[in-house]
C-alpha angles and dihedrals in degrees: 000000000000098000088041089050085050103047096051094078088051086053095052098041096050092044083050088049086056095050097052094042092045079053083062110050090043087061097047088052094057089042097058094046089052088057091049092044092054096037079060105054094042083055087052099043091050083049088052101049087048093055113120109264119230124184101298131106109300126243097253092160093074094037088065096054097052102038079052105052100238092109118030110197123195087237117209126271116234101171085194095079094056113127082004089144097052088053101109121194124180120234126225085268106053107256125130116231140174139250094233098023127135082259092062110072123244117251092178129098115293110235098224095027087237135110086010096049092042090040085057098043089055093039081066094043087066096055103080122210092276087064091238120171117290102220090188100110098157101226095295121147105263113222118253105264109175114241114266120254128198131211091013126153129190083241094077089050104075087145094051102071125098136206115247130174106246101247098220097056084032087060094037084061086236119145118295117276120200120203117179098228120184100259118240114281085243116038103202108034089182085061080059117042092012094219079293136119099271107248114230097240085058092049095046080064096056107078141070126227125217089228124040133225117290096222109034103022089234121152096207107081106157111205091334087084120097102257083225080052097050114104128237136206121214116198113180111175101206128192113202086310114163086194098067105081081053085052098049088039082056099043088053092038103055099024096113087217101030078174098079101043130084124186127205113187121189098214119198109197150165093234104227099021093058135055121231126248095235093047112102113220084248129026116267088238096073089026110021084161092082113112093233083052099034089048101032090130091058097049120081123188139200114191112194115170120256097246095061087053112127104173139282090302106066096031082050080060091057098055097044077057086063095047107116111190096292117176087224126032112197129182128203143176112246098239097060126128106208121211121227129288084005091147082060089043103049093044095052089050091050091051098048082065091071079212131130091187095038118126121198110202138159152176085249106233122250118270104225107104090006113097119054092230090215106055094013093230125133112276090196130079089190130116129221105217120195109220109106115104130174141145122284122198113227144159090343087310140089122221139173122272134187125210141172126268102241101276127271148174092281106244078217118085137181093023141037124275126256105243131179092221131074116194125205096217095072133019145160138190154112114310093243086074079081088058102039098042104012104175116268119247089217109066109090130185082007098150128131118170 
């Protein structure tokens, strides 16, 4: 009795000890939740500042707290608008404005949240639910977009070329080689876009229409032009491939409206090995009935020989260089069969994004058991989706490479399906992609496929 007695107390005390530790830990777990709690919303709210602003009201809350130092945010990097306010462009009229000045309008933050904030949200009241062209531009300096033209060819454009130093000689420190390239349709793109999110007024101003309008014979139409009537631009960077001229006789042959589409190939070739991508397998005299020879006016070629060649990349850039104010750009492998009506298609399927900004791209699905060799339309009702990634060894190292989920019946109809990848063998999107991310000249042997 007298050690149960005494052990009874022991008991107590450490069962009391326990308690009170297990107090503690329970406090240091909440504790810590609500740190990471607060860590993470802190994270969100700074996303969420950084996201790229469109023409809604603007998120003048949060402005106040940074520009007032009650908040401070880590704020993004974006090395492209370095030296932004020193970039000059001159305007139709001769005047010399820039890039950040008071004529430029302000994408940051307002202050007071106030005629910034009330200018955007009636900016928003004038786009109807169609999305059509809002022609209130509030007395601010348009940027200089060259007139549309169509039909137009870099043919007709000898004084338009410019000398440039070839990059991959340039960076093997070999003597200088000077090739005449077409210069970009804009010069300048930052005159254009201004490192900020296209409006869609200012898009609406990028495209050429196959008809032109009725009343004023402009070939810039917006949105008021007939989607069959909107043009599209082709570029195939091609790389001794037989199978090109087949490609651009496909394009023409099964386009339900050839009329609209232009095609620029750069063509890298051995010249008298290969045969060029603009020669028909007979001369139009004896079969003038050939697409390359139907639709010449449509096709322009750059031929580059083979040994310059530096990969897709470069060769991509030469072809952003032909691009001429087309509605559609569209960019495509060399070695592609096309089904029929595809320009129809492929338009249909860009508009049902509702998207300005939207880009459709795929790993393009393998011909065999795909056309229907009699009416040239699609015999599948599947959808190639790009979300598989993995390591691939390669030349002693391992890099990342995307790849497509076996194909299926999509799950998503009416519309395309969001996916993370974008593939260079086939894309489609507005004009305007060539003057937002034209390709850059200084990437050789990029290629990854």
């Amino acid at each position: 009795m007298i050690r149960r007695s005494f052990s009874l107390p022991t008991s107590t005390a450490s069962s009391s000890s326990s308690n009170n530790n297990g107090k503690n830990n329970n406090r240091l777990g909440i504790l810590l939740i609500c740190t990471v709690l607060l860590l993470y919303t802190i994270g969100l709210l700074e996303s969420i500042y950084h996201l790229p602003v469109p023409n809604h009201r603007r998120r003048a809350w949060i402005g106040k707290l940074t520009k007032r130092g009650v908040v401070s945010f880590g704020g993004n990097i974006n090395l492209s608008k370095t030296g932004l306010s020193d970039v000059q462009y001159v305007d139709g009229e001769g005047k010399v404005n820039k890039l950040g000045s008071d004529s430029v309008e302000d994408l940051d933050d307002d202050d007071d949240g106030g005629d910034g904030s009330d200018e955007s949200a009636e900016s928003d009241n004038k786009h109807n639910n169609n999305g059509k062209r809002n022609h209130n531009n509030k007395g601010q300096q348009q940027p200089p977009i060259p007139e549309a033209r169509w039909p137009i060819s870099i043919r007709d454009e000898d004084g338009n070329f410019e000398d440039v130093v070839h990059p991959g000689h340039k960076a093997k420190h070999h003597s200088d080689v000077i090739m005449s390239v077409p210069r970009f349709w804009i010069d300048d793109p930052v005159s254009i876009h201004q490192n900020k999110l296209m409006s869609r007024d200012l898009a609406m101003r990028i495209g050429s229409c196959n008809e032109p309008d009725p009343l004023t014979n402009s070939r810039s139409r917006g949105d008021a032009c007939p989607p069959s009537e909107r043009t599209i631009y082709v570029a195939i960077a091609s790389y001794r491939d037989y199978q090109c001229r087949d490609t651009v006789t496909s394009i023409f042959s099964r386009a339900k409206n050839p009329q609209r589409v232009r095609v620029g190939v750069v063509d890298q070739i051995v010249e008298g090995e290969d045969g060029p991508c603009d020669a028909p397998y007979a001369p139009c005299s004896s079969d003038p009935n050939q697409m390359l020879c139907r639709w010449k006016d449509r096709l322009d070629v750059f031929q580059v020989d083979a040994p310059l060649a530096i990969g897709p990349v470069f060769a991509r850039h030469l072809g952003h260089r032909m691009y001429r104010g087309e509605y559609y750009y569209m960019q495509s492998d060399a070695h592609v069969t096309f089904t029929q009506d595809w320009d129809e298609d492929i338009v249909s399927q860009q508009e049902a994004t509702g998207d300005e900004m939207a880009v459709l791209s795929t790993y393009l699905t393998d011909i065999e058991g795909s056309i229907d060799p009699a009416t040239g339309r699609s015999l599948r009702d599947t959808r190639p989706i790009m979300c598989n990634t993995d390591y691939e060894d390669g030349q002693g190292n391992k890099y990342l490479r995307h790849g497509s989920q076996p194909e299926a019946v999509p799950t998503v109809r009416g519309m395309p399906q969001l996916q993370p990848y974008w593939a260079a063998g086939y894309s489609f999107s507005r004009g305007h992609f060539v003057v937002n991310v034209p390709y850059d000249f200084y990437q050789p042997m990029i290629f990854q496929g």
